[in-house]
Backbone as ProteinMPNN parsed JSONL, in Angstrom:
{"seq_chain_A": "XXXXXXXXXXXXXXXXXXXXXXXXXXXXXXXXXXXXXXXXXXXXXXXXXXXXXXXXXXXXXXXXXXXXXXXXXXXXXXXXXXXXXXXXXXXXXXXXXXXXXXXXXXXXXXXXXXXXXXXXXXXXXXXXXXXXXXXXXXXXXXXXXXXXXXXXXXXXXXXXXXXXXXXXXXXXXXXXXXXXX", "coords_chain_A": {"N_chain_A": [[85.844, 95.583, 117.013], [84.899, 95.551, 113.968], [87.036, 96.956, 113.086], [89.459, 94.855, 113.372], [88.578, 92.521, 112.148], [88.001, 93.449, 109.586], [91.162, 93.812, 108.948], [91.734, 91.256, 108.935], [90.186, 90.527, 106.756], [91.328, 91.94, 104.75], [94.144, 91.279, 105.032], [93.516, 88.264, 103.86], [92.444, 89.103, 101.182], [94.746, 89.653, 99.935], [96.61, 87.741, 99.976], [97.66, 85.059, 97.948], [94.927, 82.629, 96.873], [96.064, 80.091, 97.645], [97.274, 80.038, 99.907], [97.237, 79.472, 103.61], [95.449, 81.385, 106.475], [96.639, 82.457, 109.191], [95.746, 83.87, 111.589], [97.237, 85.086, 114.752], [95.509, 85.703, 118.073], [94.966, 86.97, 120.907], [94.059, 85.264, 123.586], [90.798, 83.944, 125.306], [89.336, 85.929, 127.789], [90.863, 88.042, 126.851], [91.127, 88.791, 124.034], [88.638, 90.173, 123.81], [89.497, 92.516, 124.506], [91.092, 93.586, 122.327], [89.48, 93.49, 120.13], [89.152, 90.743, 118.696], [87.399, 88.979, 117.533], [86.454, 85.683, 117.136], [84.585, 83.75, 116.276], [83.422, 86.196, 114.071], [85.982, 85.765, 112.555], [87.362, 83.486, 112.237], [85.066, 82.772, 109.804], [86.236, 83.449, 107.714], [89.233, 82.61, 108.028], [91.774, 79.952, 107.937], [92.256, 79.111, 109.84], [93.362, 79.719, 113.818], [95.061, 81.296, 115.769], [95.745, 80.782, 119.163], [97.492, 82.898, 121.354], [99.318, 81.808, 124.122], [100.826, 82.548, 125.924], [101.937, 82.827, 128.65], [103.491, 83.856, 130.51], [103.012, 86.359, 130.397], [100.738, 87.064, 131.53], [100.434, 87.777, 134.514], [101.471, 89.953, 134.76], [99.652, 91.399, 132.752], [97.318, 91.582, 134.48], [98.308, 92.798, 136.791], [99.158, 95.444, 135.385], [96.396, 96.196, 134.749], [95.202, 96.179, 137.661], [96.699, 97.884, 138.337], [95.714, 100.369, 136.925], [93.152, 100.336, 137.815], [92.558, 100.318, 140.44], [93.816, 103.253, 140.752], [94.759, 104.242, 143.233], [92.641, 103.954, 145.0], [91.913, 101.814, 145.938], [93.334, 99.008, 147.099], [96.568, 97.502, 144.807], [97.238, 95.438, 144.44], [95.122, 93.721, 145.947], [92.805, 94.367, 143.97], [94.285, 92.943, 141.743], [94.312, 90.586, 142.85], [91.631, 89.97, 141.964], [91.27, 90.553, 139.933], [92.514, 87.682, 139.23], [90.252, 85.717, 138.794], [88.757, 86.652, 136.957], [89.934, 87.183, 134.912], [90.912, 84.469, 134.523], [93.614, 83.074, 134.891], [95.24, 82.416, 136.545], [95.351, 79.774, 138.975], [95.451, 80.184, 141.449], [96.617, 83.326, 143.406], [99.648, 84.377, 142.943], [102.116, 84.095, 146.076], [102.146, 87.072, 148.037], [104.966, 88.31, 148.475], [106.165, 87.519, 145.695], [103.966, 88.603, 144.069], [102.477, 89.917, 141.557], [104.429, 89.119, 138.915], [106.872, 89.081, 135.882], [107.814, 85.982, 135.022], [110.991, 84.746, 136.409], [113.538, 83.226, 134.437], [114.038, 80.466, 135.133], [111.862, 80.243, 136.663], [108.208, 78.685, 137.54], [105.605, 79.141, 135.575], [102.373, 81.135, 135.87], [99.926, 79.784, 135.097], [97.716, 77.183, 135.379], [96.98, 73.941, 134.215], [94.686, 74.287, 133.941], [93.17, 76.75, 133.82], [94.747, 76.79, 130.87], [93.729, 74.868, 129.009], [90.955, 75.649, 129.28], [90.421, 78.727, 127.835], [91.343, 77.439, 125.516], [89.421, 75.58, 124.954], [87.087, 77.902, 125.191], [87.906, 78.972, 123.277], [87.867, 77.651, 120.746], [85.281, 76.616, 120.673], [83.983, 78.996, 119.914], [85.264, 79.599, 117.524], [83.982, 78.007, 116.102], [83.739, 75.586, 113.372], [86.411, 76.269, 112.569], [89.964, 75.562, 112.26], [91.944, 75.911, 115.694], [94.712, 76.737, 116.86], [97.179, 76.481, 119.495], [99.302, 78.163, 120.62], [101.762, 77.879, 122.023], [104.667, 78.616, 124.465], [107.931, 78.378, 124.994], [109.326, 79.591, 127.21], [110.531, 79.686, 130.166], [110.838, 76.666, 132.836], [112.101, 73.716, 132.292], [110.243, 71.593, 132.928], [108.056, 72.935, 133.427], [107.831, 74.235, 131.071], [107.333, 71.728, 129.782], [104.61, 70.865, 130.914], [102.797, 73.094, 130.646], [102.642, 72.731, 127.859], [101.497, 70.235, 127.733], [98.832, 70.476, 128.808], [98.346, 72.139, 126.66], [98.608, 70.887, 123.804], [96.996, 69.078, 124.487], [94.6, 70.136, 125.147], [94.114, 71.701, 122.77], [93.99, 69.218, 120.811], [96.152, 68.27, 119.761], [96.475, 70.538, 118.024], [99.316, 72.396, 117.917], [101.87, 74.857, 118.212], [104.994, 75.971, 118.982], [106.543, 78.709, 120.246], [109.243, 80.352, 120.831], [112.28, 80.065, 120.06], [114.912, 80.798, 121.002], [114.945, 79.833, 123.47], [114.544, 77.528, 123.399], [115.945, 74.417, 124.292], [118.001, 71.787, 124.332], [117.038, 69.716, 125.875], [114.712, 70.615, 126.516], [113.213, 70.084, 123.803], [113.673, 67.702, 123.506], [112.327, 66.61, 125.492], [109.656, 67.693, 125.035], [109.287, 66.133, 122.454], [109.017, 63.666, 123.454], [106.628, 64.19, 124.52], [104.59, 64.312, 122.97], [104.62, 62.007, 121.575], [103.495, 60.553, 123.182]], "CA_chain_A": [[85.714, 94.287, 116.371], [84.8, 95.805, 112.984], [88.985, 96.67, 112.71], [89.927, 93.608, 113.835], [87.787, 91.63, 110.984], [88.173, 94.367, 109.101], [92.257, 94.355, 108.641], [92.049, 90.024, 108.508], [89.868, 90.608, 105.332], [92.148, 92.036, 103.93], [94.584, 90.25, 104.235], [92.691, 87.63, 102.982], [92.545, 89.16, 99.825], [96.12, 90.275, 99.815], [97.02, 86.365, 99.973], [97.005, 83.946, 96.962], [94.427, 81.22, 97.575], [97.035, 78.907, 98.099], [98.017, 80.584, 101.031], [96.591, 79.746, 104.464], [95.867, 82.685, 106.729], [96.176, 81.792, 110.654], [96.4, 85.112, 112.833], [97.268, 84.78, 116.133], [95.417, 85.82, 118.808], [94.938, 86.267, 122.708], [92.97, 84.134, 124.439], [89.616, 84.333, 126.051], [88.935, 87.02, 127.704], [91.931, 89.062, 126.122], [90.813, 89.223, 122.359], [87.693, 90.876, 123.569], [90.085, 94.425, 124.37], [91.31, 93.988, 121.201], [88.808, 93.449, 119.122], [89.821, 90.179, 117.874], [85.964, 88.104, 117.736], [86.771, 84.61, 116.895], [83.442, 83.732, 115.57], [83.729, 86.438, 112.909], [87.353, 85.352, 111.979], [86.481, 82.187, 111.687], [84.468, 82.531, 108.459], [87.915, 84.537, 106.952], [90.747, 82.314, 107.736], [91.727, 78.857, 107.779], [92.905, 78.488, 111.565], [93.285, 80.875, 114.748], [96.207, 80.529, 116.606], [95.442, 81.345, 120.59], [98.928, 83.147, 122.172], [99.173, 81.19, 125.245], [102.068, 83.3, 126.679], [101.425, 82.493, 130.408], [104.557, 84.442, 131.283], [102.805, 87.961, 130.185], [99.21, 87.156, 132.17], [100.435, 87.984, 135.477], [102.007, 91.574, 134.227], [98.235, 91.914, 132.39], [96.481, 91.531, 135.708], [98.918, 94.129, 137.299], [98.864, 96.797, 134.504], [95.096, 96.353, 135.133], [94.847, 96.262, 138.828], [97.281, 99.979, 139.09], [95.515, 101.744, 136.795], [91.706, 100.004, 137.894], [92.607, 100.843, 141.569], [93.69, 104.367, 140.773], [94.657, 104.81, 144.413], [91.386, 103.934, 145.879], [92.086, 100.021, 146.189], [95.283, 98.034, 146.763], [96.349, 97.223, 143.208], [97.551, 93.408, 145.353], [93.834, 93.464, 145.894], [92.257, 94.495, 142.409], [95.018, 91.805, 140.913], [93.715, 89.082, 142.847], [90.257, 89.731, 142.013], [91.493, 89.988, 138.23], [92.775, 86.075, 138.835], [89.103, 85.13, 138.688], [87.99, 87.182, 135.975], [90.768, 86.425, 133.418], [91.117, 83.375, 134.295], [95.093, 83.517, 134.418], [95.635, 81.273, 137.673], [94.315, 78.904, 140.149], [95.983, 81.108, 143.044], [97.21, 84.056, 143.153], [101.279, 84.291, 143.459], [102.239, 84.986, 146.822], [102.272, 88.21, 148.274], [106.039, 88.845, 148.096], [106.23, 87.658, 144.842], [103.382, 89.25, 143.802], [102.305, 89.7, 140.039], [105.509, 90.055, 138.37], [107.197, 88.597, 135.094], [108.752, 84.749, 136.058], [112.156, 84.429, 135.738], [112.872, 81.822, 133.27], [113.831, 79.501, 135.838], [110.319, 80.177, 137.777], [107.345, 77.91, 137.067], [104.563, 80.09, 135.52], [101.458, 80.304, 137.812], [98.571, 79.799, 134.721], [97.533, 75.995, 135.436], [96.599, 73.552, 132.85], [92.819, 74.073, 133.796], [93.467, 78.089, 132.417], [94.815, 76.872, 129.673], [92.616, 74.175, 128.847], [89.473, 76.692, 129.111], [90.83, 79.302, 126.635], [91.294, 77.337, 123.981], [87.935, 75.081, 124.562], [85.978, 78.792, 124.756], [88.201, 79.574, 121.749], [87.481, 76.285, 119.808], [83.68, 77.276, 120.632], [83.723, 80.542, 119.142], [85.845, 79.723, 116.359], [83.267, 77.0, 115.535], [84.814, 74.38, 113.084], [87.291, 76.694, 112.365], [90.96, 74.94, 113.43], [92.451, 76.485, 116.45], [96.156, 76.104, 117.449], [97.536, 76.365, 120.6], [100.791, 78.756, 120.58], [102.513, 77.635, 123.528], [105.797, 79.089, 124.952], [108.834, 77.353, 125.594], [109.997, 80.389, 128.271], [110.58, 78.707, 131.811], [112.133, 75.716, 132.979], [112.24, 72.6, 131.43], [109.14, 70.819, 132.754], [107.128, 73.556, 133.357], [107.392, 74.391, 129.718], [106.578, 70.384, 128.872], [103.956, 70.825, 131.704], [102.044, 73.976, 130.102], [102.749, 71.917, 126.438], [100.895, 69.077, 127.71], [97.747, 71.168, 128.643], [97.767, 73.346, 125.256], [98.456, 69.912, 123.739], [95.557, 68.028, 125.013], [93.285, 71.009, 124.955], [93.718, 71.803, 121.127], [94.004, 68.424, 119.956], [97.221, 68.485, 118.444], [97.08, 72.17, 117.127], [100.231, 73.398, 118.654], [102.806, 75.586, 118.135], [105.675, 76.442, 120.167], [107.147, 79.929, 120.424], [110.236, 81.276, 121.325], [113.059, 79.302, 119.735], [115.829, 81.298, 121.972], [114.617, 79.694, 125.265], [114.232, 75.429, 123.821], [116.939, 73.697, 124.515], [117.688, 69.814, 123.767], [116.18, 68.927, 127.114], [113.159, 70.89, 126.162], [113.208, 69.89, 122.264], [113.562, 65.64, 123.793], [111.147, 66.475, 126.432], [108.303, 68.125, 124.171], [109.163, 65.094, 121.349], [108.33, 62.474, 124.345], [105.397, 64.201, 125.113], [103.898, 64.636, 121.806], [104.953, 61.166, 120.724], [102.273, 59.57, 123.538]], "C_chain_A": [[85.741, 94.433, 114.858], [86.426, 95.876, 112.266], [89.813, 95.624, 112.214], [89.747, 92.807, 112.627], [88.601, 92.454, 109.532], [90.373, 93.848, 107.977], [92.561, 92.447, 108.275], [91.129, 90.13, 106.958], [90.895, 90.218, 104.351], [93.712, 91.608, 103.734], [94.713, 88.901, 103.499], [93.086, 87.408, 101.711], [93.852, 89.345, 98.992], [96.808, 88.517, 99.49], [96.868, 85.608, 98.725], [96.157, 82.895, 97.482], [94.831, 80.192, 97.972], [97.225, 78.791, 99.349], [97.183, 80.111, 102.179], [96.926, 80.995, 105.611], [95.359, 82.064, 108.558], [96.417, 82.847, 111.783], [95.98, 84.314, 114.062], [96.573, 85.497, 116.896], [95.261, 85.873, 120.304], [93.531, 85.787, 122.684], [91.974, 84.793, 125.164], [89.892, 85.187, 127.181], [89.617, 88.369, 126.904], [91.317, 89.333, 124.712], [89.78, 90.224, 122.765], [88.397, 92.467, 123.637], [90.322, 94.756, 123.155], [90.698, 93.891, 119.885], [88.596, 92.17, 118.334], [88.302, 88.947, 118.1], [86.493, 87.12, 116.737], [85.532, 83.897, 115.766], [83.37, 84.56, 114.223], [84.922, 85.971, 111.891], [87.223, 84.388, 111.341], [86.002, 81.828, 110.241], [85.48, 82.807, 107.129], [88.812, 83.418, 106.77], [90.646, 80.862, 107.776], [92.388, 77.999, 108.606], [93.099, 79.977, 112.397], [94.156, 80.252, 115.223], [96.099, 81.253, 117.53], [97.033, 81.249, 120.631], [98.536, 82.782, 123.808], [100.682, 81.75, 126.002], [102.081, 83.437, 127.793], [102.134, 83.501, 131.264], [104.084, 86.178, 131.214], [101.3, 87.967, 131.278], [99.247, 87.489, 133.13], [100.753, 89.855, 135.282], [100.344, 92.177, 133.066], [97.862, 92.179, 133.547], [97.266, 92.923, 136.181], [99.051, 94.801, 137.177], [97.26, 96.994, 134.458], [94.84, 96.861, 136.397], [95.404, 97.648, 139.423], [96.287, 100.697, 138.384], [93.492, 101.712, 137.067], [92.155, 100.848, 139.364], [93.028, 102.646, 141.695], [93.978, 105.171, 142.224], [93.352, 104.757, 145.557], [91.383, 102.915, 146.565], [93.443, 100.019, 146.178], [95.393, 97.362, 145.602], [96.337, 95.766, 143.731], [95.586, 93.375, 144.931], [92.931, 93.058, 144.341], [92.753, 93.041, 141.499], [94.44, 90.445, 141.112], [92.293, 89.033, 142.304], [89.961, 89.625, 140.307], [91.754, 88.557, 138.295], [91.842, 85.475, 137.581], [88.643, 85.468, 137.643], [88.692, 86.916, 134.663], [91.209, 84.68, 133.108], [92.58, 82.925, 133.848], [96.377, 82.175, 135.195], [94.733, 80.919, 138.344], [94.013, 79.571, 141.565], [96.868, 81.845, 143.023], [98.893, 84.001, 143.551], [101.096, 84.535, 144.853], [102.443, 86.075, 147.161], [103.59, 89.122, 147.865], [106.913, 88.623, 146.738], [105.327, 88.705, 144.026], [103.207, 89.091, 142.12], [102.83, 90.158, 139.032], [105.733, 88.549, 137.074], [108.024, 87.601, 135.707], [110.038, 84.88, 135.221], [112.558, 83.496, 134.921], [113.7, 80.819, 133.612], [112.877, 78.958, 137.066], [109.505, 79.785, 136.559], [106.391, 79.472, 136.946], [103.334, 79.558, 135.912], [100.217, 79.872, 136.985], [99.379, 78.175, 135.087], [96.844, 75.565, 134.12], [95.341, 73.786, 133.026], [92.731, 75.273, 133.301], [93.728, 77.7, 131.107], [93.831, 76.126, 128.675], [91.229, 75.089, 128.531], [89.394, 77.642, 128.482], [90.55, 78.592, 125.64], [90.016, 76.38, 123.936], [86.743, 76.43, 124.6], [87.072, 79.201, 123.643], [87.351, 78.764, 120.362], [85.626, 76.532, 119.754], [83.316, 77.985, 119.858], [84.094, 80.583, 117.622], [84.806, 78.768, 115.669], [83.606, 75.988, 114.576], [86.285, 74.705, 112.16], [88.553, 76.129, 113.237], [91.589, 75.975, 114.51], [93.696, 75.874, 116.975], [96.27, 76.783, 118.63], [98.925, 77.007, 120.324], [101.387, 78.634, 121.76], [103.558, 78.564, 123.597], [107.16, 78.006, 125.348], [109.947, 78.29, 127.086], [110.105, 79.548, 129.719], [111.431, 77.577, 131.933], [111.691, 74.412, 132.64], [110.5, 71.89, 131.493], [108.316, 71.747, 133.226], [106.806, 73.91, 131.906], [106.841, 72.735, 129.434], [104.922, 70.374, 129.619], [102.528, 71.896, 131.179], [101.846, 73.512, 128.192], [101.494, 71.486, 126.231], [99.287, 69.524, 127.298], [97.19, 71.598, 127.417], [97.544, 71.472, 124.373], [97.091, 69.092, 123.502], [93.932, 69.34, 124.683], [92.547, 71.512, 123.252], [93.83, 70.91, 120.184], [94.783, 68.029, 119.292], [97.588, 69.167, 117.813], [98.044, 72.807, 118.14], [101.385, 73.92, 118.136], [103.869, 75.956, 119.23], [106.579, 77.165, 119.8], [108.832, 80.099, 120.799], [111.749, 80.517, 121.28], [114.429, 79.275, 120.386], [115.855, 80.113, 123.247], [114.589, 78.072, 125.316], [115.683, 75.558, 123.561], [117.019, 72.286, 123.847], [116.864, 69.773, 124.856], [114.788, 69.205, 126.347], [112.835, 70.341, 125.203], [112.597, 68.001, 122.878], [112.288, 65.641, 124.705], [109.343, 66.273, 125.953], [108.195, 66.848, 123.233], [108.781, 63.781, 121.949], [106.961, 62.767, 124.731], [105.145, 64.369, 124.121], [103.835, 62.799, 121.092], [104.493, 59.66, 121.849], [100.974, 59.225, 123.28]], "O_chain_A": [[86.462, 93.634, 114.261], [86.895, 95.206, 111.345], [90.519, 95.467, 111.218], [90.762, 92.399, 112.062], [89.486, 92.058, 108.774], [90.59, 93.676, 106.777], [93.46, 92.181, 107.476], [91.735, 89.65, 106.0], [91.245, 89.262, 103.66], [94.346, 91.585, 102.679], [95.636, 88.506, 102.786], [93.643, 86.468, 101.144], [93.997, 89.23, 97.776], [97.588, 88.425, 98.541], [95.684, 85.513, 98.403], [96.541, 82.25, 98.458], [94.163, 79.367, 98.595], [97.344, 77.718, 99.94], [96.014, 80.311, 101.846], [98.03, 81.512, 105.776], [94.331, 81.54, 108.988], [97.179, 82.662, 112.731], [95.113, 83.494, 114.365], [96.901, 86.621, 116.516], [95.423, 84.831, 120.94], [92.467, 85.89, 122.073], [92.097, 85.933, 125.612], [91.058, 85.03, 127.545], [89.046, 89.38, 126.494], [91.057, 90.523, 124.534], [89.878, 91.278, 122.136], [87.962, 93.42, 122.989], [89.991, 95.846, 122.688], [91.228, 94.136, 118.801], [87.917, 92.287, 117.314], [88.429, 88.083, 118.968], [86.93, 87.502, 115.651], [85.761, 83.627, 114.587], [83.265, 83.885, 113.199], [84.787, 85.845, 110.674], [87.009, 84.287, 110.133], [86.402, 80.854, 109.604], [85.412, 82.441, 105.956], [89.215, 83.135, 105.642], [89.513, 80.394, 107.664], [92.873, 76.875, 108.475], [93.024, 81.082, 111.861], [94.273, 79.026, 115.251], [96.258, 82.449, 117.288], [97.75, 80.315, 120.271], [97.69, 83.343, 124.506], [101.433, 80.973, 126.593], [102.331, 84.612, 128.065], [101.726, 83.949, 132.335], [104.669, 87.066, 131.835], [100.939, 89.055, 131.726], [98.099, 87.797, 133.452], [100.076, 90.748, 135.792], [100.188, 93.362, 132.773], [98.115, 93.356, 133.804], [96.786, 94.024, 135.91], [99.213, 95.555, 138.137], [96.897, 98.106, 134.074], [94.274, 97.953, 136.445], [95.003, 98.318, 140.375], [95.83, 101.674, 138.977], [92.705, 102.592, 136.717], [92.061, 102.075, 139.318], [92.582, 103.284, 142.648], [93.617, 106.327, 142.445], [93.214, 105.366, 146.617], [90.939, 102.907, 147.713], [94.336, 100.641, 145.602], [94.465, 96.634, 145.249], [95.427, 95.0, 143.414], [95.038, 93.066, 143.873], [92.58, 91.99, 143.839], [92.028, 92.299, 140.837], [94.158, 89.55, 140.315], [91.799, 87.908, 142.218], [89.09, 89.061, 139.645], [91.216, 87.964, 137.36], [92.054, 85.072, 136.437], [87.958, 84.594, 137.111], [88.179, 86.535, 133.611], [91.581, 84.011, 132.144], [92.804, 82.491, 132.717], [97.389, 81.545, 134.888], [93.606, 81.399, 138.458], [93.076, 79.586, 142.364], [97.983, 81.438, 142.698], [99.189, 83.481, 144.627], [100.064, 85.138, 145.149], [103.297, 86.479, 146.372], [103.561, 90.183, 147.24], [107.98, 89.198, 146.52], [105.884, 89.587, 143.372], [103.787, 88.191, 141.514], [102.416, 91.056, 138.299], [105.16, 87.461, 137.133], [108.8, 87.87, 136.624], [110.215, 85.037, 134.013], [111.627, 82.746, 134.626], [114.204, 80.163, 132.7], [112.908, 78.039, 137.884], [109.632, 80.072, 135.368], [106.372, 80.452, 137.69], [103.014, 78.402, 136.191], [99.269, 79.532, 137.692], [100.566, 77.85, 135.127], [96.337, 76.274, 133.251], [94.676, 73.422, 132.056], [92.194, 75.258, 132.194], [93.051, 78.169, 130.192], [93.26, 76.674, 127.732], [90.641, 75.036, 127.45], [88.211, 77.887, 128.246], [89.654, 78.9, 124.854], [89.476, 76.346, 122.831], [85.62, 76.199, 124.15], [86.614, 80.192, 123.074], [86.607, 79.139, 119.456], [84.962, 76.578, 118.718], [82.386, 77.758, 119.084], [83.56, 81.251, 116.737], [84.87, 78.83, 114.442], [83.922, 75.051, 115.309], [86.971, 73.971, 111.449], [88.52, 76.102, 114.467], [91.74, 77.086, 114.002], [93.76, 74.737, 117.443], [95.477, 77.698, 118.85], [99.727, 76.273, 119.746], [101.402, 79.622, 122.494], [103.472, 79.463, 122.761], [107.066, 76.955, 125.981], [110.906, 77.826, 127.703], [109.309, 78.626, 129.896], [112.502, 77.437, 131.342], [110.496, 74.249, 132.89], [109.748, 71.717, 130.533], [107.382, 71.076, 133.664], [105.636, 73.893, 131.525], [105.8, 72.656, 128.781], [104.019, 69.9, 128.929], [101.376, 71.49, 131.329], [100.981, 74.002, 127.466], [100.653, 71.788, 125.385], [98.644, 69.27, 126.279], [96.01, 71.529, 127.076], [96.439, 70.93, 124.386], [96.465, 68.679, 122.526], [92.799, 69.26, 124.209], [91.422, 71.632, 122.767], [93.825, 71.212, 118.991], [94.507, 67.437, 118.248], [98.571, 69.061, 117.079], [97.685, 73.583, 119.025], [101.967, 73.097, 117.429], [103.469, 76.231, 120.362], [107.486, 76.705, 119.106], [109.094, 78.958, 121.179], [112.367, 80.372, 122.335], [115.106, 78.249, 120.452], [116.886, 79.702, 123.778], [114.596, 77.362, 126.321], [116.365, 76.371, 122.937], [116.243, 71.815, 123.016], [115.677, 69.814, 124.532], [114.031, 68.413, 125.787], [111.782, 69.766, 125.478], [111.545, 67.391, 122.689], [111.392, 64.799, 124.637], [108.414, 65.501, 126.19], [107.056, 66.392, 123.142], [108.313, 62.874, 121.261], [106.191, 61.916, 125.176], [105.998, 65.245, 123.98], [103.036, 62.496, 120.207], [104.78, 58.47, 121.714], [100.448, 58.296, 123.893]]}, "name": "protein", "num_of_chains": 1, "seq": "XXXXXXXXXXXXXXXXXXXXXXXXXXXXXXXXXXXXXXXXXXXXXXXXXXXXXXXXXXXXXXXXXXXXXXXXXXXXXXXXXXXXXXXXXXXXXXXXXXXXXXXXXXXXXXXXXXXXXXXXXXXXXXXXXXXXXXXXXXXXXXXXXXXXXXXXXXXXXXXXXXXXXXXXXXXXXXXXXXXXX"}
């Protein structure tokens, strides 16, 4: 945590005061591996931006669940029991999908009540520090407006959306109808 704080200091100081300073980080439970305490930040910068990358949370759980199980457990097993603990999905993929990267015409499996609960224990922590919402636009049309809506609604209007490759018009008209209720 000390790092973490530590390396936003400075750039802090590295910044003209003009400047606002909004590092991104992961979301509840994730920042805690990396050090990234919201609450300290907070007092530093002048927004937090939660990575809401939905499409990487299933490939967390599963790089967890091989090397937690170690051969002792079924990683399937371990993964589902990560769901609960990261708080990633409602229900685990099915079996023969399993907990793999979605294609980016597969719906990704976090629900808006995951996302929603990130950024209200972010918004907590960060205390009246602003918190944005970094969405994704990876997936298919209304699953990206669908995971929007959530970040959306959950941060109030602090959102961001990622990955400029992957919007389209649909997506671009879609997101500008939903933002513009």
């Amino acid at each position: 945590r000390q790092l973490s704080l530590s390396i936003i200091q400075q750039y802090r100081k590295a910044l003209p005061a003009a400047f606002d300073l909004v590092p991104q980080a992961f979301p509840p439970p994730f920042n805690l591996l990396s050090g990234f305490d919201f609450s300290a930040a907070s007092k530093v910068v002048q927004g937090i931006g939660v990575k809401l990358y939905t499409m990487h949370w299933p490939m967390i759980a599963a790089g967890y669940a091989r090397s937690m199980s170690a051969g002792k457990a079924s990683a399937a097993e371990v993964a589902e029991a990560l769901v609960t603990a990261l708080d990633i999905c409602d229900d685990p993929p099915p079996a023969e999908r399993g907990f793999t990267y979605p294609e980016p015409d597969e719906n990704h499996t976090a629900s808006a009540g995951n996302i929603a609960r990130k950024i209200a224990t972010a918004r907590q922590q960060a205390s009246d520090c602003p918190v944005y919402a970094f969405t994704h636009a990876y997936g298919p049309c209304t699953d990206v407006v669908r995971r929007a809506q959530a970040a959306w609604e959950a941060s109030e209007g602090n959102m961001w959306v990622n990955r400029y490759g992957y919007l389209s018009n649909e997506k671009l008209d879609a997101l500008g109808l939903m933002v513009s209720r």
